[in-house]
Every structure is written in C-alpha cells, then in structure tokens.
N, C-alpha and C positions, 0 to 999 in steps of 0.2 A: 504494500500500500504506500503509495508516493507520499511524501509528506506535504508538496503542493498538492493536495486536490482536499474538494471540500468533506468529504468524508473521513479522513484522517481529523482536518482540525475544528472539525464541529461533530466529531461522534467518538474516532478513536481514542483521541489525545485525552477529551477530556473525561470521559469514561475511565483512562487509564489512569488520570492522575487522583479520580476522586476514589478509588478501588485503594489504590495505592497508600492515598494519606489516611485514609478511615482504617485500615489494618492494624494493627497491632504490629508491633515492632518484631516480634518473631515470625510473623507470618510473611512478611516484607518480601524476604526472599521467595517466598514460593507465587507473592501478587508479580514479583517482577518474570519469574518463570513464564507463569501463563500469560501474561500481558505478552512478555516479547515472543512467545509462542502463536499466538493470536497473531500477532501481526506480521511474521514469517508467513503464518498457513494460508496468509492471503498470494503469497507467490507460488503453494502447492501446497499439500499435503504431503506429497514423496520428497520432496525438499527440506519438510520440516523434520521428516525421520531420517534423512539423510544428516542433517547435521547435528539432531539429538541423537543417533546413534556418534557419529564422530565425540563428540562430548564425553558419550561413555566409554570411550575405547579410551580416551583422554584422560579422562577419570580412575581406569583402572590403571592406565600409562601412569602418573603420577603418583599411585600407591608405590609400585615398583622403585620408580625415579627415587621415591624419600628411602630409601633399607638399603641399611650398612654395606650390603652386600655385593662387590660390583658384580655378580654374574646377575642379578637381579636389575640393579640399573641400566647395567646394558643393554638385559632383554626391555624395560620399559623406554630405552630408546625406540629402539627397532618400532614397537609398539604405538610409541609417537610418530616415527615416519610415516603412518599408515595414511595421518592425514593429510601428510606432505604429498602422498600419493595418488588418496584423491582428486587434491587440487591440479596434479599435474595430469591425470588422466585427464579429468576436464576439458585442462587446457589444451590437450592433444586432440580432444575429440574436434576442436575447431577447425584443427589445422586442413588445408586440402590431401595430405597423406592418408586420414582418417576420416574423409568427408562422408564416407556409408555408415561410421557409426556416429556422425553428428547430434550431439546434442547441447541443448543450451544450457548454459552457465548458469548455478543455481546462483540467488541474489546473494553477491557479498560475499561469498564463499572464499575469496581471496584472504578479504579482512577475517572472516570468520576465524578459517584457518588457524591466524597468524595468531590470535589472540591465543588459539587453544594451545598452538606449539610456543610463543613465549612465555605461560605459564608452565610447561612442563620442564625446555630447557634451567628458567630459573629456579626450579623445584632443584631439577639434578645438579645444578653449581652452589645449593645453598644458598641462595639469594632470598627465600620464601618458603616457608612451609605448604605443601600442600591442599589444595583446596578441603575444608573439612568434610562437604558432603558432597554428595552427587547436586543437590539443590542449588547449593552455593555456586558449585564453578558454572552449570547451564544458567542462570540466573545473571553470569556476568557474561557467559558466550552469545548471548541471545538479548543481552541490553537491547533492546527495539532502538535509541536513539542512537547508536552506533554500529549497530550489525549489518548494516546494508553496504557504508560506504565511511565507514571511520567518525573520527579519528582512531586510532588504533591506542586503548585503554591497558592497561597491564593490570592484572589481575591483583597483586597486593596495594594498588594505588583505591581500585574499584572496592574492594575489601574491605580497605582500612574507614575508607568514607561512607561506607555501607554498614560498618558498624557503631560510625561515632556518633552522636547526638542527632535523632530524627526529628528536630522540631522542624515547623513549617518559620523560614528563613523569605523576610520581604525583600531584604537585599539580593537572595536568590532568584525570590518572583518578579522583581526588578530585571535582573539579568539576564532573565527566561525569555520575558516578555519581548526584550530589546533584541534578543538576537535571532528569535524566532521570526519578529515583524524583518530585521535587516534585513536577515537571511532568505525569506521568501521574497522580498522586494528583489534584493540581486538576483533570483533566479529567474523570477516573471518577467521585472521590468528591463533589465538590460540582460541577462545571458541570453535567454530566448530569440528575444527581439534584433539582437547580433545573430545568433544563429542564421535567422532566417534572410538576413539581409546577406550573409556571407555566402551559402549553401548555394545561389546560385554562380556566383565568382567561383567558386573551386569545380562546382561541375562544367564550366568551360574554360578549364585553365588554360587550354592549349590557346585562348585568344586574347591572354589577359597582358595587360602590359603593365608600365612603370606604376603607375597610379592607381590602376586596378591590384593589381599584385601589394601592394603593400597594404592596401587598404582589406582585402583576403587575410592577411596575416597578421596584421593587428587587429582585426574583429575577432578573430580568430582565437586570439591569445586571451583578448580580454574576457570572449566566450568564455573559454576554458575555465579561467580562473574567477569568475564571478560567480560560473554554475557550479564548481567544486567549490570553493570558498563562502557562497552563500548557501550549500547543503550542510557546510560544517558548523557555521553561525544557527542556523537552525537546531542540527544536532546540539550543539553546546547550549542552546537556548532552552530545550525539552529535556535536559538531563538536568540542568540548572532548577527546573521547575517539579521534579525530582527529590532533589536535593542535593545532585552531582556535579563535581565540578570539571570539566573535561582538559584534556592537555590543550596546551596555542598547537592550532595544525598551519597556522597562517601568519607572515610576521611583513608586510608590504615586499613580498619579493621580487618585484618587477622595480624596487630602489635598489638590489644589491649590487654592493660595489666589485664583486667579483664572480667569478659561477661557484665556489665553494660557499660564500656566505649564501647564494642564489638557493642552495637545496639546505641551507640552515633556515632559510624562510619560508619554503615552499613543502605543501606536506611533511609538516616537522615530524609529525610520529612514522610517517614510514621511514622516514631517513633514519629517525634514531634506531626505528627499527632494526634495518642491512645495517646499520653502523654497529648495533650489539649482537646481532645472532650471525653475522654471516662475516663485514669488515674487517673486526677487530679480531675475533676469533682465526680466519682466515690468515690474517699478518701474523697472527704470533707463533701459529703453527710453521709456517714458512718463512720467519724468522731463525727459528729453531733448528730447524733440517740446514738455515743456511753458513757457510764456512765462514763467512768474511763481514762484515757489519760495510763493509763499501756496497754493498749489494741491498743494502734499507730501503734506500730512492728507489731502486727499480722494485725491490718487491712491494713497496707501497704503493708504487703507480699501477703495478700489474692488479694488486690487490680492489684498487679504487674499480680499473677497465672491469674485471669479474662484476664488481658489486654492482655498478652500474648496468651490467647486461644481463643479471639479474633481476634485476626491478626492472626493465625492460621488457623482460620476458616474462615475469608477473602482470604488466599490465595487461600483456596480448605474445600470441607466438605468430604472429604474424611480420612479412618482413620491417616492417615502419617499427614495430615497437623494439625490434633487436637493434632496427639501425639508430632508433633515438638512442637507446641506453648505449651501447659502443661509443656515440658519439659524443654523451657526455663523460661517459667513463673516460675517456679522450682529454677531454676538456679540461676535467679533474685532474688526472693525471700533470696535463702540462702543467695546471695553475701551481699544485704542489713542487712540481720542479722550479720552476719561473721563484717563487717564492724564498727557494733554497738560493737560487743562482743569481737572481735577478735582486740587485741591494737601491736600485731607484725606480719606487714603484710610482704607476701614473697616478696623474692628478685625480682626484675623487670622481671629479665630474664625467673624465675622458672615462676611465675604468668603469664608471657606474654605464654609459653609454654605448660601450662595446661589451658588456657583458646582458647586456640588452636585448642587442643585435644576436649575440651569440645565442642565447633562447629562442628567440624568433626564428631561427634558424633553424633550429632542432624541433618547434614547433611544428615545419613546413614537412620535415621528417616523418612524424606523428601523423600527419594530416591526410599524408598522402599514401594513397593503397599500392603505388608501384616507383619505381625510381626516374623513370620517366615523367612522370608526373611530378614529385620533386623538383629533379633538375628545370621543369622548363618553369617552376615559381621561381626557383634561384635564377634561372635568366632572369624573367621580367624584373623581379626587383632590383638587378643590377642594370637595367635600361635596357638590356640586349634586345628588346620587342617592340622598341616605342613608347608609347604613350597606350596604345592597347584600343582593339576599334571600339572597346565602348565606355572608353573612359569620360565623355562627356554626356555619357549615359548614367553612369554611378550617379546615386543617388549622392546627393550633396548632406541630407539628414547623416548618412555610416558616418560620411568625411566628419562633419563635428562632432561627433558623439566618440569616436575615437581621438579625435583633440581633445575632447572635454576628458576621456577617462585617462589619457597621458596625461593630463594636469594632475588631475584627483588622486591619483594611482602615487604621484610622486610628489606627495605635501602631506603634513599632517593630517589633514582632514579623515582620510579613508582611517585611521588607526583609532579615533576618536569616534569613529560612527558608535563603537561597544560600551560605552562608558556611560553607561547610567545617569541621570542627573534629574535631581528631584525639581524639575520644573516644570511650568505648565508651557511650554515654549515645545518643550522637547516631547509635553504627554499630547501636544494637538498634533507634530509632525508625526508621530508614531502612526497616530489615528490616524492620519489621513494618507500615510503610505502604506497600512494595511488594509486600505479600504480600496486604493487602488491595483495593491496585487490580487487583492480577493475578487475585482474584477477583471483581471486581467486571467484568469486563473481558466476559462471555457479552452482557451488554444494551448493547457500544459501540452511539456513534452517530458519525458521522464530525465533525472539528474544523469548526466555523461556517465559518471563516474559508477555507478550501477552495473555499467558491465563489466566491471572487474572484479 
C-alpha cells in the first residue's frame, strides 16, 4: 500500500496509530507485528510468508550466531546466507539469462533483507544480543514505515527505543506531522511532475540536443532524489508518530564538495551499511593476507571498486546499474588517491561543481537501458548534437523549475524544511501544502525506489 494514496492516510495510518497507542506496552510489539503484516499483505499474501518465513530462519540463525561454540556459529552463518540467497535469486530471476522463470520482486525485499542479515552478523561479532523472541525481531523486520524502501534501521537502535518510555511525545507528533506533509508534497508536487515532463526527452534521446539533454538530466536527478528523499521524510514522519526516531538517510547531497562526502549524504544508511558488512570487513581481510603495507592505496581503492559494484548490483543486475556502481566505485577510488597525492585541493566552489557534474553523469548511466543510449546523452550534453530539433519546443515551465531546485537544493533553505517551529506561519503552510498534495494525489505513481 503506497503511502501516497488516500487509503493508507485516511484509513491505514490512522487505524494503525490508534491500535498502536491504546495497547498496552507489552502488547506493542505484537500491534507492531500485525500492523506491518497488514500492510505487507497488501502486496500478497505469498510475499508476506515469504518474508515471515525468512525472519524465522533469521530467528533461528541468530540462536546459533549467540553459543560459544564456533561449529554452531558457523552453521548459523551458513543459515543466515539463506537470505542472502533469496534476494539474489530474485534478482536473477530478472535478468534476461532467466527470463522463463521471471518473476517480480517482492516489495522491499532488498531492505528487508538487509535488516535481517545486519542483525544477525552483529549478533555473531558481539555487537548485540540476540533478538529475545520471534515477536520482537518480525516486529522490527516488518516496521511498515521502513520495510518497503528504508531507511535501513538496525535492530538494537529499533530495540532500545522500543523499549524506552512509551509516552505519547508532541515534539514527536510535531515531527511526524512535518515530515509526513514535506515528504508527500516532494513526491506529488515536484518528483512526479519532473517525471512526467522528462519521460518524454529520454524516450527520444537519439534527437535530443544541448538544451534538451541537460535539461533530461537535471529533471532527472532532481526526480530521483525528491521521490526517494520525500519517501524517506514520510517514512521518518510515521515512525516519529510512532514514537521512533529514524536515522538522517539524506544530508543536501547535490552540495557535496566531493563524491566521497556525495555518498556520506546521499542514502546515508545504505552506505553505512556496505561501509560495515561488506567495506570494512573486506579491507581488513585483505589487509591481512597482504605482504607489504605499500599495497593499502591499492587494496582500498580495489576494496571501494567491489563495494561500489555491489550496491550497484543491489539496486538492479541489469547492465546500467553495474555500470553506475563500477563507475562510482571508480570515482571513489581516484578521490581517495587524489587525497593521498594531491596536497592543493580545489576551491570549494570548483570541487563542489565538478562533483556535480560527476553524479549527473552517473545518473545518465542509471537512466539509460543500453550504452548506446548513454553515450548519445553524453554527446548532447557536451554540444556534439546542436541545440537538438526540439529544443525550442521544451517547455520553458522544466527550464525554471530546475533553476529554481538548483537554487533550493544549494542554500539553506531545503535542510530547514524539517524543523519544526511552533508557529502559526509554519501551521497555515503545512495546511495548505497538504491540501495541495492531497489533490494532487488522482495521477500517483508508485515511489522509484520500490523496486529495489
């Protein structure tokens, strides 16, 4: 169930929250069970036992993971990969290799995952006690405000705040309210609305030129990151009203001054994510096997290229999402060398400006189903096509409205939209921008980030 449409927020949500706060503090966990059971089983049935079975296999994995014993830990690895295995079946089932046994991606199942395999690795490093019951750990695998599309929660963060003081908090339903309204406004009033203005520029890219092509790839971008950054403002808004407080998945990353601070801004929880189960782990293994400490530089770039084509191939195993990740992995890489070698770093402004371009870039990567198609946006944007036969056909509305989000995107302003303030200034624009997503809300289209 989308969280844009009016049946989530005039029947689910608030059914869920009044279920929720009238319970009793021991029962909690089991309102959160069926609550975010309920709202799964609107994407299936077989979906919902697909990933409450995973849970319990997860559940039993982490009895193993906690005992002294390493032949027992090892087997509750093994155990845990199983879900790893799912998700990659999945993903294979998309690929054209296995196109007879195609089938579609259950919601979220990515994030899903991930939450159940980093509570179990942190179980087996001692990082956390094991979830105490089968209740408790489905209850955090199936949060409704995060199972679909993040931000990705770890288990003893959800736990500890799930156990502490359940009053009903206004400074919460302040913050609920706030980010629930931003968060829907970004995805009706400007993700959507870019969408549909872009989708027909990239279906005729092969005639697009200078003005057309860039204006494709900044709508584009902005897309992107309004419709995944205003699903997570949402998310953090209905976990807020809850009582939960969710990690920052978003920190203005279209400011960074580099591409390594770029993915410290951008989907913070997945990053930290590859940066603890896969990055770091990765280096230190290969650290270790290695002879000569002159050899760091290259196994940390190498280690960056994996992790990057990892998350890559988490988002999709299609060619576009291997060659985004490679090519940030890339990216990464140089930045960390340059950083080692290079002792005068550019101006703020230059660095912030070419790491920009460099996203945008990799966007076009993402965007595009074949490499052909790529290459001829990187012509146009580098003029090689003209002006493009319908550039004085573009609508002139994309042109400002991507001026206006360049501005917004890089001032204060956008960081400030979350910040609560007890005035009647801030309670009439609220109202009357969810009065406008709420009618804007007949032409949804489902959140991007869903199919991963």
């Amino acid at each position: 169930m989308p969280f844009n449409s009016y049946p989530f927020l005039f029947l689910f949500l608030p059914a869920a929250l009044l279920l929720y706060w009238a319970a009793a503090d021991e029962l909690r966990p089991s309102v959160l069970l069926v609550v975010g059971a309920c709202f799964y089983a609107f994407a299936g049935l077989h979906q919902l036992a697909l990933l409450l079975t995973m849970t319990f296999v997860t559940f039993g994995a982490v009895r193993l993971l906690s005992s002294p014993a390493p032949s027992r830990s090892r087997f509750g690895l093994a155990v845990l990969a199983l879900n790893l295995a799912v998700l990659l079946a999945f993903k294979l089932a998309g690929t054209p290799w296995f196109s007879a046994a195609s089938v579609a991606l259950p919601l979220g199942l990515s994030f899903y995952t991930f939450n159940l395999v980093s509570h179990g690795l942190d179980v087996y490093r001692r990082r956390t006690p094991a979830a105490p019951s089968f209740v408790s750990l489905a209850s955090y695998a199936t949060f409704f405000p995060t199972v679909a599309a993040g931000p990705l929660l770890r288990f003893d963060d959800f736990e500890r705040q799930r156990r502490g003081p359940r009053r009903f908090d206004a400074g919460l339903l302040e913050l609920g309210l706030l980010g629930l309204i931003v968060g829907l406004a970004k995805k009706v009033l400007v993700a959507d609305p870019l969408g549909v203005a872009v989708e027909p520029l990239f279906a005729d890219y092969e005639r697009l030129g200078l003005w057309d092509a860039w204006l494709a790839v900044l709508g584009y971008a902005y897309q992107l990151y309004f419709d995944f950054s205003g699903y997570t403002d949402m998310a953090t808004g209905i976990a807020a009203l809850l009582g939960f407080r969710l990690p920052q998945n978003f920190n203005a990353p279209y400011t960074a001054v580099h591409i390594t601070d770029f993915w410290q801004r951008w989907h913070m929880t997945m990053s930290q994510w590859f940066r603890d189960y896969l990055f770091l782990p990765l280096s230190r293994a290969l650290l270790r096997r290695s002879t000569s400490l002159d050899r760091a530089d290259g196994i940390r770039g190498l280690c960056l290229v994996l992790t990057m084509v990892a998350i890559g191939l988490w988002h999709g195993t299609t060619w576009s999402f291997l060659a985004w990740g490679l090519y940030h992995g890339v990216l990464l890489a140089g930045h960390a060398h340059l950083r080692v070698t290079w002792r005068r770093p550019l101006p703020a402004g230059a660095s912030r400006a070419i790491t920009f371009l460099a996203v945008l870039a990799g966007w076009v990567l993402l965007r595009s189903p074949s490499p052909e198609m790529a290459l001829r946006i990187w012509e146009a944007m580098l003029g090689l096509h003209g002006w493009g036969e319908r550039a004085l056909r573009t609508g002139a509305t994309l042109g400002l409205a991507v001026c206006l989000l360049l501005v917004v995107t890089n001032t204060q302003a956008e960081s400030s939209l979350l910040r609560p303030r007890r005035s009647r200034g801030q309670a009439w624009s609220l109202a009357a921008l969810f009065v406008l997503s709420l009618l804007a809300l007949g032409g949804r289209s489902p959140f991007l980030y869903f199919q991963f």
